[in-house]
N, C-alpha and C positions, 0 to 999 in steps of 0.2 A: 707583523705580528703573526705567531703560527697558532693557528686556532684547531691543535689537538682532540678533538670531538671522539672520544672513545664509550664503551659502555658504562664505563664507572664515573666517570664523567655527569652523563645523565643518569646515572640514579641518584648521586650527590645533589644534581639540580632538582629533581622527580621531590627528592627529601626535601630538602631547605625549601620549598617550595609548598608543601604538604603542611608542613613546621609552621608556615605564616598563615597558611588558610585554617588550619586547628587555633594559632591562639586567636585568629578573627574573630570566630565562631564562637569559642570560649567570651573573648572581652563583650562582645554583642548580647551573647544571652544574658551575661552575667550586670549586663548593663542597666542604669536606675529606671531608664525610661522606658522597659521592656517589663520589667517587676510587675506592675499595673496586668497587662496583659496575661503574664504567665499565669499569677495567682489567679486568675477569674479562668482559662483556661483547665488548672490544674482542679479547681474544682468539678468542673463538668462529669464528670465521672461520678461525682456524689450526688447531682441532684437527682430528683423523682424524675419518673418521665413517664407520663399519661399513657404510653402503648406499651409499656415494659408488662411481659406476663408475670400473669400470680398465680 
């Protein structure tokens, strides 16, 4: 087997490879048992906080 290793070669693997780690990340966040977490996360930004200046 001739195992042709050129530059285009590895960017097509660099890609396909990128492609499976994006839709990981994607199905993960987007996952039911992550919800929980996010929504209480995503609030932190709106609550009061005792040392915030007025």
């Amino acid at each position: 087997m001739d195992l042709n290793l050129d530059v285009n070669t590895l960017r097509v693997v660099v890609t396909l490879l990128s492609l499976v780690a994006f839709i990981g990340i994607v199905c993960w966040a987007w996952s039911r048992k992550n919800a929980a977490a996010f929504a209480e996360a995503a609030q932190l930004p709106l609550l009061e906080d005792d040392r915030s200046p007025r």
